[in-house]
C-alpha positions as YAML, in Angstrom:
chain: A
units: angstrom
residues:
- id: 1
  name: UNK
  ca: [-197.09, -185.86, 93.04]
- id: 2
  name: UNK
  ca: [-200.76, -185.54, 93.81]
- id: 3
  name: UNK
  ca: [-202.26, -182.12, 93.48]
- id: 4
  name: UNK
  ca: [-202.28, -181.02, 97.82]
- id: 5
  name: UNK
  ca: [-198.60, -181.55, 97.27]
- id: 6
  name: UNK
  ca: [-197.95, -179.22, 94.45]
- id: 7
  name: UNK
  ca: [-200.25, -176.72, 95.87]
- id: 8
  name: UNK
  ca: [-198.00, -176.91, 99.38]
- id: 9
  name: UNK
  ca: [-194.77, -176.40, 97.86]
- id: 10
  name: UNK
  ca: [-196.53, -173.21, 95.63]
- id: 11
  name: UNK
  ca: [-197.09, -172.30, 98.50]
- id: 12
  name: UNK
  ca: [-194.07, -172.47, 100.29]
- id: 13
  name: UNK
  ca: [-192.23, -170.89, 97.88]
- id: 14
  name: UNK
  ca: [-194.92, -167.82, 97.57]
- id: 15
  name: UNK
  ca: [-194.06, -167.31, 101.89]
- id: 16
  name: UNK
  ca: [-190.39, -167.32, 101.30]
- id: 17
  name: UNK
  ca: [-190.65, -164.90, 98.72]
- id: 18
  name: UNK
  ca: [-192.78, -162.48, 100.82]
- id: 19
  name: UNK
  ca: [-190.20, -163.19, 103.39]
- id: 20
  name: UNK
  ca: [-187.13, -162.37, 101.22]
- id: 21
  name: UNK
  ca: [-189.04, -159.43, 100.29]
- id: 22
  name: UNK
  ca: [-189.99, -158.29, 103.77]
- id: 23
  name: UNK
  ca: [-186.39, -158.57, 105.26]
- id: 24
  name: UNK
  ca: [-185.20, -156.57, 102.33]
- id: 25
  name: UNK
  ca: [-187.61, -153.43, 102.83]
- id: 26
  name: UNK
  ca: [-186.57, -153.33, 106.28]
- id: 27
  name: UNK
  ca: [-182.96, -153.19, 105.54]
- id: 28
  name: UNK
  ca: [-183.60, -150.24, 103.25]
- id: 29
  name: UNK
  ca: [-186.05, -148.63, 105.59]
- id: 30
  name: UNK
  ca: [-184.35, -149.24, 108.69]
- id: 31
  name: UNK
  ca: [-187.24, -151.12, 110.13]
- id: 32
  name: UNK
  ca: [-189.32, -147.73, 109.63]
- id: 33
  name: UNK
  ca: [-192.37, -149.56, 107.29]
- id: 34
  name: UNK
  ca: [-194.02, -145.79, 107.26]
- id: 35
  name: UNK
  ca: [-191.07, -143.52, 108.18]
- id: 36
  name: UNK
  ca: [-190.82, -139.73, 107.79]
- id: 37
  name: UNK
  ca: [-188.77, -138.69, 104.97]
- id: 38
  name: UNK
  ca: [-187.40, -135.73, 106.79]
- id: 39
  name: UNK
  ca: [-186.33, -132.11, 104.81]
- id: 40
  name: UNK
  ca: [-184.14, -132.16, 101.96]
- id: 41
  name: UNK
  ca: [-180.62, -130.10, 101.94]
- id: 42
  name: UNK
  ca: [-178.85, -128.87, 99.27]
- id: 43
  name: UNK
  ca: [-174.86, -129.30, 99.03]
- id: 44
  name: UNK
  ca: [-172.33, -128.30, 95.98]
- id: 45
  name: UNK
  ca: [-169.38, -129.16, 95.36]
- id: 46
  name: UNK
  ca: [-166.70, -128.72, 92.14]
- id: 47
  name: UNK
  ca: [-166.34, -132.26, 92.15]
- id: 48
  name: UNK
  ca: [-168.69, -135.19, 93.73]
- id: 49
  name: UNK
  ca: [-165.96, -137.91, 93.79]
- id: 50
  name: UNK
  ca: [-167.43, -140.59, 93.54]
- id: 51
  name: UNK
  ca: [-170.55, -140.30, 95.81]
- id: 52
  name: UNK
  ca: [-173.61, -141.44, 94.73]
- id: 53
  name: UNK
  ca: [-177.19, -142.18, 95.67]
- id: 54
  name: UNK
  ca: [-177.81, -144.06, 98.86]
- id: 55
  name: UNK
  ca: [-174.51, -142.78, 100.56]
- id: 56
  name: UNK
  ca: [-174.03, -141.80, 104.22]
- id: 57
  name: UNK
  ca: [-174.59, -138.08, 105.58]
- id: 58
  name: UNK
  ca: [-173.12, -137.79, 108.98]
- id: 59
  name: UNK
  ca: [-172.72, -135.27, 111.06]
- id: 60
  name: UNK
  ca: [-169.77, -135.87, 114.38]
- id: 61
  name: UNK
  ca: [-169.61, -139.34, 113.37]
- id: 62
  name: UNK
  ca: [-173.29, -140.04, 113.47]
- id: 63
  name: UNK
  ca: [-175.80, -141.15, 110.52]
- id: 64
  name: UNK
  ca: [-178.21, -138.53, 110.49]
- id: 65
  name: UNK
  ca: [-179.41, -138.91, 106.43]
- id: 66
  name: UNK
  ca: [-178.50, -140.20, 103.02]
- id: 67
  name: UNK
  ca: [-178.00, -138.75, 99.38]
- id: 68
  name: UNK
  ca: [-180.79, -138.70, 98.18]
- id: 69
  name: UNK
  ca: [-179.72, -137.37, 94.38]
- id: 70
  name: UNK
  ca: [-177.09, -135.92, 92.55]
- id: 71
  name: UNK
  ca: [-176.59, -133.99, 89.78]
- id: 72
  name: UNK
  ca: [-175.63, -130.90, 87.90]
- id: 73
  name: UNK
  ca: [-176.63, -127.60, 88.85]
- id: 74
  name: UNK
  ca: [-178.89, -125.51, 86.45]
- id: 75
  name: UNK
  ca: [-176.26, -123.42, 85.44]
- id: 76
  name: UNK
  ca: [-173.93, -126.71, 84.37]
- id: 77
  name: UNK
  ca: [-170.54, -125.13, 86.90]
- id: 78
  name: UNK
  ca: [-170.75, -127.77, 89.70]
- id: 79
  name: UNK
  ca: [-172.39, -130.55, 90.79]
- id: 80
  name: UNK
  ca: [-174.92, -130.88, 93.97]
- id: 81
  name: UNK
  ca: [-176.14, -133.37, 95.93]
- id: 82
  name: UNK
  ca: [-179.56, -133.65, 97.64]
- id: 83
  name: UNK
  ca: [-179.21, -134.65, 100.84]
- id: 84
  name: UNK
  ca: [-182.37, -136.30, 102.94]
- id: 85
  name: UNK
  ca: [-181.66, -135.68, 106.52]
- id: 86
  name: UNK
  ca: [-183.89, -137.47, 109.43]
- id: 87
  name: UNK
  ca: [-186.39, -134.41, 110.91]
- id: 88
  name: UNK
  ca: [-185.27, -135.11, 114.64]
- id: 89
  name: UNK
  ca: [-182.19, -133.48, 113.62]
- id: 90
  name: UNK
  ca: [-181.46, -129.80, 113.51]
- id: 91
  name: UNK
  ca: [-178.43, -128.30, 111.00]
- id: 92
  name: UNK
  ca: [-177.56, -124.81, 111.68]
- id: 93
  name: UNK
  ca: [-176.73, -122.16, 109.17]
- id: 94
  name: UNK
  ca: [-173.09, -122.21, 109.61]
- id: 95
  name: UNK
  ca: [-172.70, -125.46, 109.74]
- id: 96
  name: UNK
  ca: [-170.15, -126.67, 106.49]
- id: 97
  name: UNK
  ca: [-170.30, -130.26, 104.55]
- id: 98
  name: UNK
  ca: [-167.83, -131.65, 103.38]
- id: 99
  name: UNK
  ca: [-167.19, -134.95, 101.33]
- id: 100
  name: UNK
  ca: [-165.15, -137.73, 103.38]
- id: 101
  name: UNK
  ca: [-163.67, -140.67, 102.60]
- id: 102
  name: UNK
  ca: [-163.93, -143.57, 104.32]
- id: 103
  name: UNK
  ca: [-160.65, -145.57, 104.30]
- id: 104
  name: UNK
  ca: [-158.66, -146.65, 101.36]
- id: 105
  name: UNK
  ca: [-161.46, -148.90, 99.87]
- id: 106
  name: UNK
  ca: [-164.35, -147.48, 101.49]
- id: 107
  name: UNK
  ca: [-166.89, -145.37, 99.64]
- id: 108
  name: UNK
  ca: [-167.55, -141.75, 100.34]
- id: 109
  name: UNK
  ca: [-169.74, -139.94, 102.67]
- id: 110
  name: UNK
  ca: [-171.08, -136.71, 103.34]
- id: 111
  name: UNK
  ca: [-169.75, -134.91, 106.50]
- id: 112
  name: UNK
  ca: [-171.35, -132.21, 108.30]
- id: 113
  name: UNK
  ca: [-169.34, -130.27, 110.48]
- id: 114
  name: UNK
  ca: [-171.63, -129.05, 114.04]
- id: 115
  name: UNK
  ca: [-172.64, -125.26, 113.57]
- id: 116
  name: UNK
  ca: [-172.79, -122.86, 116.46]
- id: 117
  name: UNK
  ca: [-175.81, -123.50, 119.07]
- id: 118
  name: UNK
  ca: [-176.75, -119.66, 118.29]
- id: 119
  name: UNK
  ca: [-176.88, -119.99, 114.79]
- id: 120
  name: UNK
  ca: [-180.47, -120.33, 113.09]
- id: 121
  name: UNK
  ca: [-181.52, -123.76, 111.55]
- id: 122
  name: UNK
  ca: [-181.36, -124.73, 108.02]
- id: 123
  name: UNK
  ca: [-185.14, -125.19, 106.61]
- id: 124
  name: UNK
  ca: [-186.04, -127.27, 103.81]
- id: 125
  name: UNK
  ca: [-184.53, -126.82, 100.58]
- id: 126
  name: UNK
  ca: [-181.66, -124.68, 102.36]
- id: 127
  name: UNK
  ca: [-178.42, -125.01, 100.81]
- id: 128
  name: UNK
  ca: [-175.55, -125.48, 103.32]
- id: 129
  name: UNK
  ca: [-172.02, -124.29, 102.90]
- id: 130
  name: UNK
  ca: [-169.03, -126.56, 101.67]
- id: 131
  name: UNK
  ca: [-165.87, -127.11, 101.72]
- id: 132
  name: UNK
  ca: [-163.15, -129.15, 99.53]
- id: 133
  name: UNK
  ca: [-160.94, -131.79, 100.69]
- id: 134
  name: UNK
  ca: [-158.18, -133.92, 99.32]
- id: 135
  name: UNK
  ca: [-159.44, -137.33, 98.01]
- id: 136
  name: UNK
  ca: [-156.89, -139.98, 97.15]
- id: 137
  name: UNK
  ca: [-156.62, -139.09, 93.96]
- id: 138
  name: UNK
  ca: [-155.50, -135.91, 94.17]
- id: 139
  name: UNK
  ca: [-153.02, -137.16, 97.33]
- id: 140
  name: UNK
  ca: [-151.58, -140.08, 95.02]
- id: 141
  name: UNK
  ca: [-151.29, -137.31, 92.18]
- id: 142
  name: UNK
  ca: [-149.30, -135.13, 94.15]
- id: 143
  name: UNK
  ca: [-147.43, -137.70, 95.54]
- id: 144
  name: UNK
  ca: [-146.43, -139.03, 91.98]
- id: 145
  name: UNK
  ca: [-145.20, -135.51, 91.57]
- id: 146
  name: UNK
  ca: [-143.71, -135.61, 94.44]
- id: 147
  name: UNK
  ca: [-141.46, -138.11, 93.62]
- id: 148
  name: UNK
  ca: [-140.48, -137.30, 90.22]
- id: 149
  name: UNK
  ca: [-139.10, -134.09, 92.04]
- id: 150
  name: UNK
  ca: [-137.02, -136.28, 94.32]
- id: 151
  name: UNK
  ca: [-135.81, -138.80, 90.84]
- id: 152
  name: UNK
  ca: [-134.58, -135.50, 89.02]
- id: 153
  name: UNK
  ca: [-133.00, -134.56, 92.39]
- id: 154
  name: UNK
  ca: [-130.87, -137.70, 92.65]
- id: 155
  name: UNK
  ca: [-130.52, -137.60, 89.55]
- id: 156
  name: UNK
  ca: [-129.13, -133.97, 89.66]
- id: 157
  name: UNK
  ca: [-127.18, -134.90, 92.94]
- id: 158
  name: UNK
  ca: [-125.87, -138.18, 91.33]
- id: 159
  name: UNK
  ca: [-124.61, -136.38, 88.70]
- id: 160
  name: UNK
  ca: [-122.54, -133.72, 90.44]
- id: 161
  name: UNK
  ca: [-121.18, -135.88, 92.75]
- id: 162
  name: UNK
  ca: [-119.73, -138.82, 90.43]
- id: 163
  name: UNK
  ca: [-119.96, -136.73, 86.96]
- id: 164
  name: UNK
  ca: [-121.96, -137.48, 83.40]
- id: 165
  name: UNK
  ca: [-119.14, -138.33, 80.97]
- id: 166
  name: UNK
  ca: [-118.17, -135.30, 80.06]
- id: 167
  name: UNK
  ca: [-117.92, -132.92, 82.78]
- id: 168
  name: UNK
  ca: [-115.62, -134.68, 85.91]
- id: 169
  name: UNK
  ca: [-117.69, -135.05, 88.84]
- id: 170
  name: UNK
  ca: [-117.34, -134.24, 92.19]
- id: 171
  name: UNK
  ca: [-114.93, -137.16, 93.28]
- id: 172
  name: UNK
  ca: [-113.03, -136.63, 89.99]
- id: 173
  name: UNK
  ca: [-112.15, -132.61, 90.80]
- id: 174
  name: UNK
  ca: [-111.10, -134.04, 94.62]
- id: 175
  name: UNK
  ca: [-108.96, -136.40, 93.08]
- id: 176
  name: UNK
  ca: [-107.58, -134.25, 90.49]
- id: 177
  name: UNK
  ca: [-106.98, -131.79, 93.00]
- id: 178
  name: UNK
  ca: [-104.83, -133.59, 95.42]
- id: 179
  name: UNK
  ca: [-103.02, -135.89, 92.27]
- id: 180
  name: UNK
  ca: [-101.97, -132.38, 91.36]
- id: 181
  name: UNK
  ca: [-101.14, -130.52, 95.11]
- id: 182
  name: UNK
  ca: [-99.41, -134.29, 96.72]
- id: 183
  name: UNK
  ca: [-96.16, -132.51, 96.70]
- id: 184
  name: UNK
  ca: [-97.42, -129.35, 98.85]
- id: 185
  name: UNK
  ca: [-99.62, -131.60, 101.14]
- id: 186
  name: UNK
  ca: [-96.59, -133.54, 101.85]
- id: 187
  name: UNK
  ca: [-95.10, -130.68, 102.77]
- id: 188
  name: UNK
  ca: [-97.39, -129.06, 104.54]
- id: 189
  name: UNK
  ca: [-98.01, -132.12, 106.70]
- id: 190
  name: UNK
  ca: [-94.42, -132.71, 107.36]
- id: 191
  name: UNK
  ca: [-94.70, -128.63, 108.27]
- id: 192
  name: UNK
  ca: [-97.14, -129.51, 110.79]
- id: 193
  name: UNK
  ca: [-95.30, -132.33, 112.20]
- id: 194
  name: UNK
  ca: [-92.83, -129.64, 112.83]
- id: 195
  name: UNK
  ca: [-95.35, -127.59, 114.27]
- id: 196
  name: UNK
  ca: [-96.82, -130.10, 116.79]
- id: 197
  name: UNK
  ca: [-93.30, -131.41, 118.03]
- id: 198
  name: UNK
  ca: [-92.39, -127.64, 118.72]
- id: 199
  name: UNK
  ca: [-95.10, -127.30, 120.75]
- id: 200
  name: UNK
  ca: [-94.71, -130.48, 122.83]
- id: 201
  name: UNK
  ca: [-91.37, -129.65, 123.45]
- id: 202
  name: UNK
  ca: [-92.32, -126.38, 124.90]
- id: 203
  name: UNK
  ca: [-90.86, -124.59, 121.84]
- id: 204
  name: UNK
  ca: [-92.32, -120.66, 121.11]
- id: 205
  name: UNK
  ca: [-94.33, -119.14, 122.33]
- id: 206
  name: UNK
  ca: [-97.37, -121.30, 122.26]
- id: 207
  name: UNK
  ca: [-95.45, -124.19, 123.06]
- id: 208
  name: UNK
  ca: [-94.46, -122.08, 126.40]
- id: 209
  name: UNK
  ca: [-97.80, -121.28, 126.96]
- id: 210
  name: UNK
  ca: [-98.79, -124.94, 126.85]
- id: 211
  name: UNK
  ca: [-96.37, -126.61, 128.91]
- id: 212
  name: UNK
  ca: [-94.76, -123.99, 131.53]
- id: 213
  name: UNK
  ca: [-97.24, -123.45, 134.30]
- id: 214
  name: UNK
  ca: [-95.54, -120.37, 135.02]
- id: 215
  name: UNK
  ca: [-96.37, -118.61, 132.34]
- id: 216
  name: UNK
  ca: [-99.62, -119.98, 132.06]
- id: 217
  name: UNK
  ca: [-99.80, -118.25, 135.39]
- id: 218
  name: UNK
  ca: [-99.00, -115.08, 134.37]
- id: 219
  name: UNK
  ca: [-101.20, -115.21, 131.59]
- id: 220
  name: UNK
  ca: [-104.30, -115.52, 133.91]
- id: 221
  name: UNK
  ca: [-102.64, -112.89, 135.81]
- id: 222
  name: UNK
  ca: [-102.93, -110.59, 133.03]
- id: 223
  name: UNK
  ca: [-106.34, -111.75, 132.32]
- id: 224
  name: UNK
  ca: [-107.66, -110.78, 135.90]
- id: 225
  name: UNK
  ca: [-105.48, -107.37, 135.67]
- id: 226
  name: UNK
  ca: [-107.19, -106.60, 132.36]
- id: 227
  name: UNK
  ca: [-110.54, -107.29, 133.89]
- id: 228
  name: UNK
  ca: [-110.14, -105.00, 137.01]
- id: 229
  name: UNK
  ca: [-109.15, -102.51, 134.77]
- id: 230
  name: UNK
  ca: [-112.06, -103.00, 132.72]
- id: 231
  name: UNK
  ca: [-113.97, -103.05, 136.08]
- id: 232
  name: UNK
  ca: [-112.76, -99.56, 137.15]
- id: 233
  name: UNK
  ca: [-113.27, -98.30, 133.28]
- id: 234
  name: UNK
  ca: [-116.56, -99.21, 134.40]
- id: 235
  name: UNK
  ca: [-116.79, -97.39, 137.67]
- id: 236
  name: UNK
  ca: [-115.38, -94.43, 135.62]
- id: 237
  name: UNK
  ca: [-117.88, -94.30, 132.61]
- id: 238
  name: UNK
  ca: [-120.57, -94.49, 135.96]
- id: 239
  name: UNK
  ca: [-119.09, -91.95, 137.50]
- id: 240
  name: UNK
  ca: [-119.01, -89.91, 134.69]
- id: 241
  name: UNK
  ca: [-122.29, -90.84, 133.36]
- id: 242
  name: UNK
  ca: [-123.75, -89.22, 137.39]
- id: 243
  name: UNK
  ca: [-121.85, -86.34, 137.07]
- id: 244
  name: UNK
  ca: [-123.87, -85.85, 133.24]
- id: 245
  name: UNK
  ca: [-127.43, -86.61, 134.75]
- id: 246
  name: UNK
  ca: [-126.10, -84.06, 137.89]
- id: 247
  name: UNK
  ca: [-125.32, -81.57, 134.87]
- id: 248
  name: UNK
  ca: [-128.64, -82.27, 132.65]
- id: 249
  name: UNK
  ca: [-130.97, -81.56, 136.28]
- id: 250
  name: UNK
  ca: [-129.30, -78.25, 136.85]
- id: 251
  name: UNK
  ca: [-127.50, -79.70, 139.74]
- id: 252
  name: UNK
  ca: [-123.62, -78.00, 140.81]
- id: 253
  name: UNK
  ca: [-122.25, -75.06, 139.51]
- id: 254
  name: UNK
  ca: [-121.32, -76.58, 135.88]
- id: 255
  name: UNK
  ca: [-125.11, -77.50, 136.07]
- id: 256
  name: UNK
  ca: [-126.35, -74.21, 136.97]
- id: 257
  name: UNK
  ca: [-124.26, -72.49, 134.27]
- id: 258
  name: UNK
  ca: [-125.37, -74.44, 131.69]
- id: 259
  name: UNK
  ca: [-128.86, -74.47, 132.91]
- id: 260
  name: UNK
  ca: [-129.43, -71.92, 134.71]
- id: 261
  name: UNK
  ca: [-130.18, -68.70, 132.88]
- id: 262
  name: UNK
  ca: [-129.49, -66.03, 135.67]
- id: 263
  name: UNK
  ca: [-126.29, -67.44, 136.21]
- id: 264
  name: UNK
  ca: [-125.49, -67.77, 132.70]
- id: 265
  name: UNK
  ca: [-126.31, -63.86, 132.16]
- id: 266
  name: UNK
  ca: [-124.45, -62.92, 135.49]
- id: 267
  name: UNK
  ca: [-121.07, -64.77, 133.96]
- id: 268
  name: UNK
  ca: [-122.44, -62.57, 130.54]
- id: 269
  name: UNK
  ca: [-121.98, -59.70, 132.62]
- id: 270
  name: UNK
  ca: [-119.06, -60.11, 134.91]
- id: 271
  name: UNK
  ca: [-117.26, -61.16, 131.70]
- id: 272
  name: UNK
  ca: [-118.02, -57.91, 129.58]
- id: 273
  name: UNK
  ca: [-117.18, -55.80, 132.93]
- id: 274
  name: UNK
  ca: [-113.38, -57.05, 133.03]
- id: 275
  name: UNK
  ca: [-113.63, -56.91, 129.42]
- id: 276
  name: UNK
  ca: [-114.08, -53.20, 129.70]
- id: 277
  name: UNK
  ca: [-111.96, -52.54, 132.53]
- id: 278
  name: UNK
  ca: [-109.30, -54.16, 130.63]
- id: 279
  name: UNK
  ca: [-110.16, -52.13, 127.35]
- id: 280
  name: UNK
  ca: [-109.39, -48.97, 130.14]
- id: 281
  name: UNK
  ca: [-106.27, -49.97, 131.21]
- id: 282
  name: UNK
  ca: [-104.98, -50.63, 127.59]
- id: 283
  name: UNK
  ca: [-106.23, -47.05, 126.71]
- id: 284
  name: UNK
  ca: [-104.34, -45.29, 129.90]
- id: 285
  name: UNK
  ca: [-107.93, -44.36, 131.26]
- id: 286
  name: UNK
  ca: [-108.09, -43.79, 135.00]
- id: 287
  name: UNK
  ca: [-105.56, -44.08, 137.94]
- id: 288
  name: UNK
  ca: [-104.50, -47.71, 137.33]
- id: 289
  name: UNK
  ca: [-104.12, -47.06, 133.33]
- id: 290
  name: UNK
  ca: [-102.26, -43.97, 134.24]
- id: 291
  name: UNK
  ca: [-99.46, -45.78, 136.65]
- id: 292
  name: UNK
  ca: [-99.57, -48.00, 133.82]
- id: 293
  name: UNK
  ca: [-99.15, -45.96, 131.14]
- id: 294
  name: UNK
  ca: [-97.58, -42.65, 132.28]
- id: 295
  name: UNK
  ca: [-93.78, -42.96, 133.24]
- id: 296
  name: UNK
  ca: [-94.68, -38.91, 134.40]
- id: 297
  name: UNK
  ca: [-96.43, -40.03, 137.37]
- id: 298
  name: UNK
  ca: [-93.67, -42.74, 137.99]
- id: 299
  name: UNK
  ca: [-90.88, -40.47, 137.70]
- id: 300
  name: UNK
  ca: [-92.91, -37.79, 140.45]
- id: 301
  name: UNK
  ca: [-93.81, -40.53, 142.75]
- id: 302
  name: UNK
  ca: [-89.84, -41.86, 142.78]
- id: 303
  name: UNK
  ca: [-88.82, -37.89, 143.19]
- id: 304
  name: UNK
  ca: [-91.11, -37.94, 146.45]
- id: 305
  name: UNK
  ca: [-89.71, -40.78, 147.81]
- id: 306
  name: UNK
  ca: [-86.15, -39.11, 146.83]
- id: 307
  name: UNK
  ca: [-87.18, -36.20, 148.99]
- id: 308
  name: UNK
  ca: [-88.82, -38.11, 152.12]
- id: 309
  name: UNK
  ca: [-85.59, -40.06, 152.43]
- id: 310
  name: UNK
  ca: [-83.62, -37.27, 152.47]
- id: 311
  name: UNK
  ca: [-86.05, -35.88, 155.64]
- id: 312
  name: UNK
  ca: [-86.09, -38.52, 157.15]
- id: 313
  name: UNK
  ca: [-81.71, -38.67, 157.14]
- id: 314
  name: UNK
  ca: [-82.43, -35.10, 158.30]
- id: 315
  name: UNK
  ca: [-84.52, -35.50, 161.06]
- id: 316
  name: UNK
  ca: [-81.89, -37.15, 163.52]
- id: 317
  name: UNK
  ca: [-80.42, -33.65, 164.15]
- id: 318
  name: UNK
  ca: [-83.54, -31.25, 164.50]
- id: 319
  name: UNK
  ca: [-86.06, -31.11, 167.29]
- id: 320
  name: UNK
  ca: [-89.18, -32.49, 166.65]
- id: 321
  name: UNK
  ca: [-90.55, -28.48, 165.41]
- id: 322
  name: UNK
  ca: [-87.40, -28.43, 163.10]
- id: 323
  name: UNK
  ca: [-88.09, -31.99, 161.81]
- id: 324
  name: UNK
  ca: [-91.62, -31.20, 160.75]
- id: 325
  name: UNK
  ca: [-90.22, -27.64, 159.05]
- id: 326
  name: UNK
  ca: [-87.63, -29.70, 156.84]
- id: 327
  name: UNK
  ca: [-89.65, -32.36, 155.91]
- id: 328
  name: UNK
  ca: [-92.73, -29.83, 154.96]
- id: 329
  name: UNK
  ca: [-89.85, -27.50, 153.31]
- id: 330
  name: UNK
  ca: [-88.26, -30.97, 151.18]
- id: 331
  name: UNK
  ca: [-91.64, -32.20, 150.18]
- id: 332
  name: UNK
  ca: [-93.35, -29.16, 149.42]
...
């Protein structure tokens, strides 16, 4: 191999290198030789979970930045991430972040829910708000947990059902129970064998009621009689319920008296007037409580009347001058 030779393959080799290196700078850069690095965000979290430099930052799906660092925070009670997002893009205040995983065996990402259009944008250095979400971890945790629950369940079901060697189970107390009751279950299904043949031969009452149309009949007879009564219960309570709203307005004379207060007083009166007019009459005060009182007045009033008669059996023999001298003489 003469020296031109060596010195072409050198070569060679030198240009594929450059090459290799070339195609791997743009991958990293995305084709962006002198890019701008955009403004740095700051997000914290309890737990990182796994992301790591170089990851994703999306925000509704799209790449807008990377991680650019993580780490502890000065104070040692979380852990932060520094995320480098492209400057074309604007985050707004109230916009929250959130770790995301990507499938089963996909690495994480940062997530950045949109922000109102309102809200004012995040500057440099800003720290934007976050929230936790399950990973897969946690999910498979609680779903180990989950299921050691539902074992001791079965387990607790299993038990009661079919027993744990020393206390009978379930199917052992059935069992036990109708071992030891056979005798009154025989019974009491040869009772309702009795039963049932009763009733299909129209036996009792029910057995009436089942197969003699008549009385089936009747029965919805009664039914419909019970419901117009019930209807005209109905009619009365309405009725009755008018004549209380007639009362409660004042309307009618029950109204009135309840209501109204003139009326009430004039009943007041009227009633302490006969009240006093009766308290005369029991006391012999004036004409009426002296007829009924005095047998004096009586006894003069039946001697006048004693006297006119005898006038008047007078008077058929007199003159008409004579007639008025007796009776004036008898009467006075």
């Amino acid at each position: 191999m003469n020296n031109a030779q060596q010195t072409a393959r050198v070569g060679l080799f030198f240009l594929l290198g450059l090459a290799l290196i070339w195609v791997t700078f743009e991958t990293l850069s995305d084709g962006k030789v002198f890019k701008d690095r955009g403004y740095t965000l700051i997000a914290g979290f309890e737990s990182l979970k796994e992301l790591k430099q170089g990851d994703e930052v999306r925000m509704a799906g799209v790449k807008i930045g990377s991680v650019e660092e993580t780490h502890l925070s000065p104070s040692g009670r979380r852990a932060e991430a520094v995320l480098r997002i492209d400057p074309k893009v604007t985050i707004r205040e109230n916009a929250v972040a959130s770790i995301v995983m990507a499938g089963l065996i996909g690495t994480n990402y940062i997530g950045i829910e949109l922000g109102t259009a309102d809200a004012a944008a995040l500057k440099d250095g800003a720290e934007i708000q976050t929230k936790v979400t399950p990973d897969i971890n946690a999910i498979m945790s609680e779903l180990g947990n989950l299921g050691k629950k539902l074992e001791g369940a079965l387990n607790s079901i299993t038990g009661a059902v079919s027993g744990d060697g020393k206390t009978p189970g379930l199917f052992q107390k059935l069992d036990k129970v109708v071992t030891d009751n056979s005798d009154k279950i025989t019974a009491t299904m040869t009772n309702l064998q009795d039963v049932t043949a009763k009733l299909n031969q129209g036996e009792g009452t029910l057995g009436r009621l089942i197969n003699d149309p008549k009385m089936h009949d009747e029965l919805v007879a009664s039914v419909h009689e019970i419901k117009r009564v019930a209807s005209d219960a109905r009619t009365f309570v309405a009725n009755a319920q008018a004549i209380i709203d007639q009362v409660k307005t004042g309307q009618g004379a029950l109204g009135a008296l309840v209501f109204d207060e003139k009326t009430a007083t004039d009943l007041k009166s009227s009633v302490a007037n006969l009240r006093a007019v009766s308290d005369k009459l029991a006391k012999g005060e004036g004409t009426l409580g002296k007829l009924l009182h005095d047998d004096s007045i009586l006894r003069d009033a039946q001697a006048v009347l004693k006297k006119a008669n005898t006038a008047i059996d007078g008077l058929g023999d007199s003159g008409p001058i004579t007639a008025l001298g007796v009776v004036a003489n008898s009467l006075f």
